[in-house]
C-alpha positions as CSV (number, residue, x, y, z in Angstrom):
1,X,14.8,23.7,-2.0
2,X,15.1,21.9,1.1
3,X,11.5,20.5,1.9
4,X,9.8,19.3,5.1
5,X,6.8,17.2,5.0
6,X,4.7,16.6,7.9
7,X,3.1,13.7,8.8
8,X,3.3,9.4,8.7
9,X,0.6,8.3,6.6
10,X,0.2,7.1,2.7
11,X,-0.6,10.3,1.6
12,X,2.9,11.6,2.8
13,X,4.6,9.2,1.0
14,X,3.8,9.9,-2.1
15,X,3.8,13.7,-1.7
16,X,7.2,12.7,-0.4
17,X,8.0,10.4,-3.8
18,X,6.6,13.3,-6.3
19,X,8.8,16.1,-4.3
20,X,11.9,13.7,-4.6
21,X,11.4,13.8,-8.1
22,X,11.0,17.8,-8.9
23,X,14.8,19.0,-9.9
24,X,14.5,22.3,-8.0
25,X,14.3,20.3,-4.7
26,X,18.0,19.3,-3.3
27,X,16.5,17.5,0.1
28,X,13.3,16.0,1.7
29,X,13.0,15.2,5.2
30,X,10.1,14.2,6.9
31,X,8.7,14.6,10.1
32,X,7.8,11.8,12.0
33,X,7.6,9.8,8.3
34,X,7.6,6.4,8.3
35,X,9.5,2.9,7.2
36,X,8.6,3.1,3.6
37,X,9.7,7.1,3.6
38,X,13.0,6.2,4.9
39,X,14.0,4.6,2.1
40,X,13.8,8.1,0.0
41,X,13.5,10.5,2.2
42,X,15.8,11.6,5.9
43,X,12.7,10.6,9.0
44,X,12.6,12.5,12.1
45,X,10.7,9.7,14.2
46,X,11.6,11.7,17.1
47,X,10.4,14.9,16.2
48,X,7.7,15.1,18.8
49,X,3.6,15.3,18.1
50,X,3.1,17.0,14.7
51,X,-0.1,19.2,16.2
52,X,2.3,21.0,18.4
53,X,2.9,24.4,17.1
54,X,6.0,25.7,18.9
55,X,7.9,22.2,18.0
56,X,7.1,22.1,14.6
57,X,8.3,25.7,13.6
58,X,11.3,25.3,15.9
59,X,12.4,21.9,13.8
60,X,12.0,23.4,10.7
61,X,14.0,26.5,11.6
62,X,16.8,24.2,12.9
63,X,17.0,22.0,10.1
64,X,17.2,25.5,8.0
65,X,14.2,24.2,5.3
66,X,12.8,26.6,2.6
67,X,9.3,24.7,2.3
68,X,7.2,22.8,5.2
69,X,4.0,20.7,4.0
70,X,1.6,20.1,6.3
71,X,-0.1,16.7,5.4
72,X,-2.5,15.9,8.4
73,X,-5.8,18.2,9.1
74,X,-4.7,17.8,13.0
75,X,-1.9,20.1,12.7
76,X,-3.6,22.8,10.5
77,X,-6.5,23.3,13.1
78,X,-4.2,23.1,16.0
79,X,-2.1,26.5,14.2
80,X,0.7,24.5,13.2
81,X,1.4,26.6,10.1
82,X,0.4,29.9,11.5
83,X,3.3,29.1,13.8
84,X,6.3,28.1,10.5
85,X,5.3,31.1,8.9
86,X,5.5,33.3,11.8
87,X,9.6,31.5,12.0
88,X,9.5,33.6,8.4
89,X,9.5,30.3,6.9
90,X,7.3,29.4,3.9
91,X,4.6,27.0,4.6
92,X,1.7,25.0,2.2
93,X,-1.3,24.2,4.4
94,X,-4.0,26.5,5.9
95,X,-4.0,29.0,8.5
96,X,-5.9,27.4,11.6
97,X,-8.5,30.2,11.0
98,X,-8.7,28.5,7.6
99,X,-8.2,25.1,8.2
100,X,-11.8,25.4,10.2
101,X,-13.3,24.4,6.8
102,X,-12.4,21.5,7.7
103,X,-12.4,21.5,11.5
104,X,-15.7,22.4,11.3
105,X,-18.0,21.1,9.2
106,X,-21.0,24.0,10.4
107,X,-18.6,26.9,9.5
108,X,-18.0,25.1,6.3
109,X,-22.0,25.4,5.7
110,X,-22.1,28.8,6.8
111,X,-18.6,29.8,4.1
112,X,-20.7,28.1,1.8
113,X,-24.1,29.6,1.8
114,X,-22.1,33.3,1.8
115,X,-20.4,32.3,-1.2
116,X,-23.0,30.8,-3.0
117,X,-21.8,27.2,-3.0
118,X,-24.4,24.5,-3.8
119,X,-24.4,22.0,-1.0
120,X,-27.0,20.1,0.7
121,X,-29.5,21.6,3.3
122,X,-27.5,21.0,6.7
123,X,-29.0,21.4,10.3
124,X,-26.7,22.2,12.7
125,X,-27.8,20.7,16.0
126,X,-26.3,20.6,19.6
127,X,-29.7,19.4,21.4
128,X,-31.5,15.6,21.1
129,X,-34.6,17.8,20.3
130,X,-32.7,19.6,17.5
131,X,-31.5,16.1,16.2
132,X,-34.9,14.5,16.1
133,X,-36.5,17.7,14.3
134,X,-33.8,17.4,12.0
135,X,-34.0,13.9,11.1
136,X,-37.7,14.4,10.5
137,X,-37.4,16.9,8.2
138,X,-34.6,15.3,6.0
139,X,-35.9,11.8,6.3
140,X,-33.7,8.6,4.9
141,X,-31.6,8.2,3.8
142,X,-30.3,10.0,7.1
143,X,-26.8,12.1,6.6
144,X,-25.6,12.3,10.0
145,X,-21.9,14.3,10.6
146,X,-19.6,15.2,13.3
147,X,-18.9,18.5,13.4
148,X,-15.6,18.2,14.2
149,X,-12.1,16.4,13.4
150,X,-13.0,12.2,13.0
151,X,-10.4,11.0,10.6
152,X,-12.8,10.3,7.9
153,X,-15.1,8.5,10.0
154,X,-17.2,10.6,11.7
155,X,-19.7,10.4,9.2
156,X,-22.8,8.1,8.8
157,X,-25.4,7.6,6.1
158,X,-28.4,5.2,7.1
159,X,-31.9,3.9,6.3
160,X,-32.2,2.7,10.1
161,X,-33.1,6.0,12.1
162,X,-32.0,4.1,15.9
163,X,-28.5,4.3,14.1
164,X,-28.6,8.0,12.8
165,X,-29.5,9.1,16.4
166,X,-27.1,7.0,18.5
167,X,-24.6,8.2,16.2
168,X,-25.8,11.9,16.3
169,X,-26.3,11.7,20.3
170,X,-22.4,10.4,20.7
171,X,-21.2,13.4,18.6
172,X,-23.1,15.5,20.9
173,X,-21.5,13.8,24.1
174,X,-18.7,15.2,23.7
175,X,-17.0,18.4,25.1
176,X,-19.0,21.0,23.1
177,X,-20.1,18.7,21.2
178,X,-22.4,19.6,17.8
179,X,-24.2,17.6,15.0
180,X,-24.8,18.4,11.3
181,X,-27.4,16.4,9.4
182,X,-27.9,16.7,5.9
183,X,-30.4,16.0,3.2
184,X,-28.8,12.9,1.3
185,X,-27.1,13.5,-2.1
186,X,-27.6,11.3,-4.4
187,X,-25.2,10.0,-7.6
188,X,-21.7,8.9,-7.6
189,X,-19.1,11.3,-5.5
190,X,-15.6,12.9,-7.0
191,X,-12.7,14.2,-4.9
192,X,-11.1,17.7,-6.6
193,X,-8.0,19.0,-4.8
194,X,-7.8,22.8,-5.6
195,X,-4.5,24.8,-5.3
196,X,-4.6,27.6,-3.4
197,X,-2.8,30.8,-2.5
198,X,-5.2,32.6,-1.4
199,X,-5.9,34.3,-4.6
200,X,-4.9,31.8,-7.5
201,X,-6.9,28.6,-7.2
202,X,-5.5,25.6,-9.6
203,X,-7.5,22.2,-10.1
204,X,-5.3,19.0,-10.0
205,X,-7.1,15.9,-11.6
206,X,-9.9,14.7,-10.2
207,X,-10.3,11.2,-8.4
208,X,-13.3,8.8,-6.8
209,X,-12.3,7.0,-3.7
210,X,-14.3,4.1,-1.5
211,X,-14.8,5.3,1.5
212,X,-16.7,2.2,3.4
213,X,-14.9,-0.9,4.3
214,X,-17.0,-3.7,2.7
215,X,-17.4,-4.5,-1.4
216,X,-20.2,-3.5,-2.8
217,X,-20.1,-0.3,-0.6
218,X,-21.3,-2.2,2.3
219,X,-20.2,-1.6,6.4
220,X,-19.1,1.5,8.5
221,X,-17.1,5.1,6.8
222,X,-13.0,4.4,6.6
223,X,-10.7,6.9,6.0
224,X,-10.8,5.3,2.3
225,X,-10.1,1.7,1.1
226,X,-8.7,2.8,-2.5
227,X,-9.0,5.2,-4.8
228,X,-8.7,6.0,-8.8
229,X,-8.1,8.4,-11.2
230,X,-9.2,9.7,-14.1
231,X,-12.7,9.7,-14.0
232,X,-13.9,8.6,-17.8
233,X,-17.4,9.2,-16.6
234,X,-17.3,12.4,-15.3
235,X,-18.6,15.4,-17.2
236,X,-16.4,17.2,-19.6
237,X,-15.3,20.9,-17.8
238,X,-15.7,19.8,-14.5
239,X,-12.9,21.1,-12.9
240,X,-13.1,24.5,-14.5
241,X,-16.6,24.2,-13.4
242,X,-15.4,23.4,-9.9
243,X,-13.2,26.5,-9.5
244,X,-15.8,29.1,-10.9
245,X,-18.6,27.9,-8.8
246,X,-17.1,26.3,-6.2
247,X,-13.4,26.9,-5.4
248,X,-13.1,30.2,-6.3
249,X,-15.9,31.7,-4.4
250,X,-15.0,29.6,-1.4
251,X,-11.3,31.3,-1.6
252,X,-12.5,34.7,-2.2
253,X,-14.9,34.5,0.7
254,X,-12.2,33.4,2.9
255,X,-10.1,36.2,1.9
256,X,-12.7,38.6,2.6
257,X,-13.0,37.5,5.7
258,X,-9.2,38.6,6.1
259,X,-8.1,34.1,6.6
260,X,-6.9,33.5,3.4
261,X,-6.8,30.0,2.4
262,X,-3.4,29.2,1.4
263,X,-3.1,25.0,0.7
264,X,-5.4,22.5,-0.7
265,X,-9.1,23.0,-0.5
266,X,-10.3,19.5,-1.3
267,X,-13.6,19.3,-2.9
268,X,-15.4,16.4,-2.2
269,X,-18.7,16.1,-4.8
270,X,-22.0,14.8,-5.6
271,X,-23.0,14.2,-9.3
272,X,-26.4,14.9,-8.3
273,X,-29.4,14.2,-10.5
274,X,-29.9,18.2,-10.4
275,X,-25.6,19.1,-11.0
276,X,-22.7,18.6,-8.6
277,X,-23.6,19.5,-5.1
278,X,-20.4,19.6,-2.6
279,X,-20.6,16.7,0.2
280,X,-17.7,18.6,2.3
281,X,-14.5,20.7,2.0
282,X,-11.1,19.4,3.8
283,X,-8.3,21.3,4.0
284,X,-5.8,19.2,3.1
285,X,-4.7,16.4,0.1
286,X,-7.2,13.4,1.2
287,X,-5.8,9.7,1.3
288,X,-6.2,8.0,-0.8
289,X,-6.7,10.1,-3.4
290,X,-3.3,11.8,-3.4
291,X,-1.7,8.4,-4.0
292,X,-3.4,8.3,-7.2
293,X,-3.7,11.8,-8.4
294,X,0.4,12.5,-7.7
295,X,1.1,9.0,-9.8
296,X,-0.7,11.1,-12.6
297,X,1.2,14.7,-12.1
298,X,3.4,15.8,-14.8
299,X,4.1,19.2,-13.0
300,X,7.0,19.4,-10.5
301,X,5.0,19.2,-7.0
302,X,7.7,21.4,-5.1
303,X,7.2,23.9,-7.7
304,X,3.8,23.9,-7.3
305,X,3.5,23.9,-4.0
306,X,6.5,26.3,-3.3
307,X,4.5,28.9,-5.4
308,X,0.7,28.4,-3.6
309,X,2.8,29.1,-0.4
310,X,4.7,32.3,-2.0
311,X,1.4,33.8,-3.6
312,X,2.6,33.5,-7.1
313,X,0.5,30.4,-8.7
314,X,-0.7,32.7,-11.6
315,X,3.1,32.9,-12.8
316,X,2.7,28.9,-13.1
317,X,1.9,27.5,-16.5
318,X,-1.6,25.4,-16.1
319,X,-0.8,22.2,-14.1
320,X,-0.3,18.9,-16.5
321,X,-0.4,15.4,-15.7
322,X,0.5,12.1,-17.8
323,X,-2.2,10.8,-19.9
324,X,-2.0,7.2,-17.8
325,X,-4.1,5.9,-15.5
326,X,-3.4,4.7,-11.5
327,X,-5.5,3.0,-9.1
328,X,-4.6,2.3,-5.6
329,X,-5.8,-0.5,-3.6
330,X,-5.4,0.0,0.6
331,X,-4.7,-2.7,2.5
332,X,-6.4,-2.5,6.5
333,X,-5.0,-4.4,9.6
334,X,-7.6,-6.9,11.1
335,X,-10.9,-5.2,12.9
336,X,-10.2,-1.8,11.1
337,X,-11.9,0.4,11.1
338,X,-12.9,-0.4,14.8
339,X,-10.9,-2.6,17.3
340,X,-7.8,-2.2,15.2
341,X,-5.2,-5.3,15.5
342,X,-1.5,-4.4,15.5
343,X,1.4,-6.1,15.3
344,X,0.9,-8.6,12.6
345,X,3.9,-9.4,10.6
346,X,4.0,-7.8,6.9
347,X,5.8,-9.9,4.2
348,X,6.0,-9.7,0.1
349,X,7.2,-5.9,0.3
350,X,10.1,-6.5,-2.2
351,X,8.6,-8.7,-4.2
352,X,5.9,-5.9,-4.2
353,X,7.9,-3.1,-5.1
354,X,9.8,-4.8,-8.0
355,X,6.3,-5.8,-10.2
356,X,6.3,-2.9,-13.0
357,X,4.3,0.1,-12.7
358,X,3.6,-0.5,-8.9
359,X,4.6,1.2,-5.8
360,X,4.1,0.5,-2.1
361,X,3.2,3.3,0.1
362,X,3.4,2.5,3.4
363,X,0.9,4.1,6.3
364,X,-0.1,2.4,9.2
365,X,3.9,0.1,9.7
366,X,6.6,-0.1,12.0
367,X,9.8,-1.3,11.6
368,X,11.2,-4.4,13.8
369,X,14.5,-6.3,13.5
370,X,12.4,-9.5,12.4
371,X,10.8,-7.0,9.5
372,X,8.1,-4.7,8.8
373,X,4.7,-4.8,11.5
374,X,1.7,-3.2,10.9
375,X,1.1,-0.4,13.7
376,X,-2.4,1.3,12.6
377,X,-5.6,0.5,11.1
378,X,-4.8,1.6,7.3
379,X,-1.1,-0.3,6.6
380,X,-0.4,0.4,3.0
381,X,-1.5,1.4,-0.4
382,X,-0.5,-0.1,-3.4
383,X,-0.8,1.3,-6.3
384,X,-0.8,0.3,-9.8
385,X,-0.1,2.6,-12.8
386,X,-1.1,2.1,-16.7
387,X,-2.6,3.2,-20.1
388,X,-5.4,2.6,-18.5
389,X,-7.8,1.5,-15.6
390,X,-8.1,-1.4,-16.2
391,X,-4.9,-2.4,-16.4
392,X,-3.6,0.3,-13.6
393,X,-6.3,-2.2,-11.6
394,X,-4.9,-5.5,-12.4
395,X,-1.7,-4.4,-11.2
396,X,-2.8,-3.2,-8.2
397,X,-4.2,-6.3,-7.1
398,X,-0.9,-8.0,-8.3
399,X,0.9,-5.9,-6.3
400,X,-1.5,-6.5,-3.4
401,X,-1.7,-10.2,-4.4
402,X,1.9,-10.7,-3.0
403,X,1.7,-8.9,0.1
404,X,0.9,-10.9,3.1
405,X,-0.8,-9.6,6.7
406,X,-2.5,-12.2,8.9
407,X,-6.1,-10.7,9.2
408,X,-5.7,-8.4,6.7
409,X,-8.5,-7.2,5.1
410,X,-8.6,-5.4,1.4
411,X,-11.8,-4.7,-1.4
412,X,-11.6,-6.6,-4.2
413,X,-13.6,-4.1,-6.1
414,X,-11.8,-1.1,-6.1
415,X,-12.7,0.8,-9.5
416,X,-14.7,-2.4,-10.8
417,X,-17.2,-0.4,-12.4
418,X,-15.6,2.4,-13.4
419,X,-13.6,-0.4,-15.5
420,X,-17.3,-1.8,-16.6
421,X,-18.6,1.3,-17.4
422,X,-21.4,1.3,-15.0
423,X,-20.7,4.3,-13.0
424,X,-23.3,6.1,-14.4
């Protein structure tokens, strides 16, 4: 197969690394990519904006590919696969009737309660007096969501209510702008990405990632600070449980609704005090988790993916993984994740890449003829593979100990207590 991947981020790298490893795929290009996905894959940096449909499908009919991955949520709700697959040519990502599971976080409420999913209690609210109702009748902590796209930070959880409604009133200022707020789950949360084709739903392994900025789980939502997996803690049968309750009433809803879901429905979960309780569905492999969970597959990835898009998962054999453990450790440019500052010189990369049993992923770099710059908020992940976590952790902080950004910021506590045992 000849494979094009989507997107310029972490997560594309390593769904870019695990395809260049599957036998059945001759080539992997990637569209825009990025410095460290030049160095094993062919990058398109002038491919043009990913979210636009007609110059997507038309690159990957020219460059004749068998298999396009969609990595971003931007492109899936803007139609970007509908668009490939109307080209004839096979596609792994949503449908943007589909991808509104994500796009929309009130239509993923409203998929949910027809299927029977057990979520929180959501108000959906596009008026101040809706908002205030609402937060009075969930009370703190206060669970207050964008509706729409936010790149993982459009959601806030608070004890101070002036924050949960100057946060719910500047999701309402804009165009069309709507509000869900929540009841607050309690417990720690799990990431599940199910395989999809619309019929078939496959579980990969689950992962827990850190979604605020500060140790301790302290300061504003990222779009994750690091991520590990497995989970020793988590209940035995949990991902079969995830699919029958879960996944696969959420894919057979969508079906009979004539949008098929055809991608990764990404689970994101509360071990609740009263059973697992889904936070929010994506519709796409989250970052960082994908880092992590892709270190771990055993399973050829183009394979896998190849068949979700083709409709034939069930003549797959169960997906495997190694029995080893990865964590990965992201590493944010200075003032993410607000007023991001670019530019800062990146050094250590080498010296990096050559520990044992750690890679470098790069997201948020550019490259310069006096070396590599960071050019976004998240830079890289580094992540550090082993028999176990704890020792997949130290060497992600000795990977991460070499690497040098002035202002660069990092969590030094990235699966700490999973490590200790006090997840629980």
């Amino acid at each position: 197969m000849r494979v094009l991947v989507l997107g310029s981020g972490a997560r594309e790298h390593a769904i870019v690394r695990a395809l260049a490893t599957d036998p059945t795929v001759d080539a992997v290009l990637a569209a825009p990519g990025n410095p460290g996905i030049d160095l094993v894959a062919q990058c398109l940096p002038d491919c043009g904006p990913v979210t636009d449909p007609a110059a997507m499908s038309k690159l990957a009919q020219d460059l004749d590919v068998d298999l396009v991955v969609v990595g971003p949520e931007a492109p899936l709700v803007a139609g970007v696969a509908d668009a490939i697959r109307a080209r004839g040519i096979a596609c792994f990502g949503p449908s943007a009737a589909a991808a509104a599971l994500e796009g929309s976080k009130a239509f993923a409420k409203e998929i949910m309660a027809a299927a029977g999913v057990p979520t929180a209690l959501a108000h959906v609210c596009s008026t101040e007096d809706e908002v205030i109702s609402a937060l009075d009748a969930t009370g703190a902590p206060y669970v207050v969501k964008d509706d729409g796209l936010a790149a993982g930070k459009g959601v806030v959880v608070t004890d101070d209510y002036t924050e949960a409604v100057t946060h719910a009133l500047a999701c309402l200022a804009k165009p069309d702008g709507v509000v869900v707020i929540e009841d607050f789950l309690d417990g720690p949360e799990i990431s599940l990405f199910c395989i999809s084709d619309g019929t078939e739903v496959r579980a990969l392994a689950p992962a827990q990632d850190f979604k605020r900025i500060g140790d301790g789980d302290t300061g504003p939502n990222t779009g994750g600070m690091g991520a590990y997996s497995p989970l020793p803690w988590a209940p035995d049968g949990l991902a079969e449980d995830v699919i029958t309750r879960i996944a696969q009433p959420t894919v057979d809803e969508m079906r009979r609704r004539g949008t098929p879901f055809v991608g990764v429905l990404y689970v994101g979960l509360a071990l609740t005090s009263r059973g697992l309780r889904v936070i929010e569905f994506n519709a796409r492999f989250g970052d960082p988790e994908t880092q992590v969970v892709l270190a771990r597959l055993r399973t050829p990835l183009g394979q896998l993916l190849d068949a979700a898009a083709h409709g034939r998962l069930s003549e797959l054999p169960e997906v495997s993984f190694h029995a080893h453990a990865a964590v990965a450790v992201v590493l944010a440019a200075q003032g993410y994740p607000a007023a991001v500052v670019t530019g800062g010189a990146i050094a250590g990369l080498e010296e990096c890449g050559a520990l044992a049993d750690v890679q470098v992923l790069h997201a948020g770099t550019a490259a310069t003829l006096e070396g590599p710059i960071a050019s976004g908020g998240r830079v890289l992940s580094v992540v550090g593979t082993g028999p176990d976590l704890a020792t997949a952790r130290e060497r992600a902080y000795a990977g991460i100990g070499v690497i040098t950004l002035e202002g660069g910021q990092h969590r030094t506590d990235i699966c700490e207590r999973a490590v200790a045992g006090t997840v629980l």
